[in-house]
N, C-alpha and C positions, 0 to 999 in steps of 0.2 A: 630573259630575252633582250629588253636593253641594255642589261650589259654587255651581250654577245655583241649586239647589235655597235654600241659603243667602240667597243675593246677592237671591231674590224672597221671602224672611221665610219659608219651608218647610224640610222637611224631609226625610230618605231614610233607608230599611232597605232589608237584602239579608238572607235567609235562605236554606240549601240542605235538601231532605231527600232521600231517594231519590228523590222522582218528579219534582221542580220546584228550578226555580232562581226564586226571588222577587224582583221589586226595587221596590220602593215610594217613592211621592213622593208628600208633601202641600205641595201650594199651594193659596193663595186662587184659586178659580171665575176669575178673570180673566187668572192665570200659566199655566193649565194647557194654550194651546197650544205654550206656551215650555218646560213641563217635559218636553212632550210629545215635542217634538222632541231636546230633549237627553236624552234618554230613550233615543230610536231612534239617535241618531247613536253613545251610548257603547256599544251592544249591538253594530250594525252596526257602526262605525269605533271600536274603541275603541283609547285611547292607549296604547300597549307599551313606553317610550320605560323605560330602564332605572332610571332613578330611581322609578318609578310600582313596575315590577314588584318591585326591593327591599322599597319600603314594604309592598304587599300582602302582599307574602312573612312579613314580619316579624308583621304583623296578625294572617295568616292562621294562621303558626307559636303565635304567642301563644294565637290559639284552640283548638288542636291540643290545645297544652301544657294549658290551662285542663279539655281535655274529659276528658284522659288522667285528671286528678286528681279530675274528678267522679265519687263514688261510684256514685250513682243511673245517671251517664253510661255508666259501665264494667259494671253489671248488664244495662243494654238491651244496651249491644253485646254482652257475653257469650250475652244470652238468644238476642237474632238471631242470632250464629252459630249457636248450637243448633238454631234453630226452621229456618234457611234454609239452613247448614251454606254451600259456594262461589260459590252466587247472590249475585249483588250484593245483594240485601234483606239477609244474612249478612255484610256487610261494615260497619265503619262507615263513619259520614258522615262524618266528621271526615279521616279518611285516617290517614298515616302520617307522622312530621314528618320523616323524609330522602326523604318522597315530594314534600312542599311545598318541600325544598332544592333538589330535582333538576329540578324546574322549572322553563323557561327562555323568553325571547319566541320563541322557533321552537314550542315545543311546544305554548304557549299560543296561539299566531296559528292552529293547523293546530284545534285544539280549539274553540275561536270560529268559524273558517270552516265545519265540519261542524255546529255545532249551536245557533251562535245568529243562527238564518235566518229572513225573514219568517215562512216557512211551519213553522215548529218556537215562533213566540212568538204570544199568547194577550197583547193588550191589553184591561182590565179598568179602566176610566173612572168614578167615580160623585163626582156632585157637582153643584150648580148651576150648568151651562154647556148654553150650545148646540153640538148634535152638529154644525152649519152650522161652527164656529168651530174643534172637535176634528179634523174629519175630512181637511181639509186637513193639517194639520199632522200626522196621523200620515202622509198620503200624503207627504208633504216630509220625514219622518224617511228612510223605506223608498227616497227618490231614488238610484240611482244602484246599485242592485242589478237582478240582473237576474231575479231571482225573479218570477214572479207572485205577488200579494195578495189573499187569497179579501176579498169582499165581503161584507158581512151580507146572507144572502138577505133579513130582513125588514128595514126602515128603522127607526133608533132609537127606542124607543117612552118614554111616562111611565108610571112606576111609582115607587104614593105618592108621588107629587109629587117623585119627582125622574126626571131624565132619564138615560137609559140608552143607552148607543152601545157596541157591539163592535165590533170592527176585528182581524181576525186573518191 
């Protein structure tokens, strides 16, 4: 996805908190059936291939490491245990780093099947394109699943001048 995202002069963030997993792409109005679709395809098919999941591993460890040492970081999680005590809200987000070691493409592959499904992701589109041009291309991301794809009961509207499509 970033190198799609690259390769068309844009750009990508991922974020996690407790309730969402975020992935963002900015391209120019005219990339965005292309980002679109590699969008759906890394979510739905994504690459596990051992060298991807080391690197992640390493990124994600790095992050772990970084959160452990933030002061401010280790107050909120201490507070949320408090406040939430064995509820997930009471865990951090960050995890555990022999939790990020123990990690593996069996365990990752079984955790992407359960919960990064059409019907568990929420596409959020804003920008100067037409819905005519988006809509196909997220139905061509979702190919090959055997999900159903809720539709927008109402058809893409304009708001302040820009155009507005959900697809979920």
């Amino acid at each position: 996805v970033r190198a799609t995202a690259e390769a068309l002069g844009g750009s990508t963030h991922a974020f996690t908190t407790h309730d969402e997993t975020v992935f963002e792409a900015v391209v120019a109005a005219r990339y965005a059936p292309a980002m679109v679709t590699a969008l759906g395809r890394a979510l739905l098919a994504p690459s596990l291939d051992a060298t991807f999941i080391a690197d992640t591993k390493r990124q994600v460890g790095a992050e772990v490491q970084a959160a452990l040492r933030d002061p401010t970081r280790a107050w909120l999680n201490l507070w949320a245990h408090n406040a939430f005590g064995d509820n997930p809200y009471g865990r951090s987000i960050e995890g555990d780093p022999a939790d990020v070691d123990r990690l593996g493409a069996d365990k990752i592959a079984r955790f992407l099947a359960e919960w990064y499904r059409p019907a568990h992701v929420t596409v959020v589109i804003v920008g100067d394109f037409s819905p005519d041009a988006i809509l196909p291309a997220l139905d061509a991301s979702w190919s090959g699943t055997d999900e159903p794809r809720a539709r927008p009961e109402n058809p893409p509207r304009v708001i302040a001048g820009a155009r507005v499509a959900r697809h979920s």
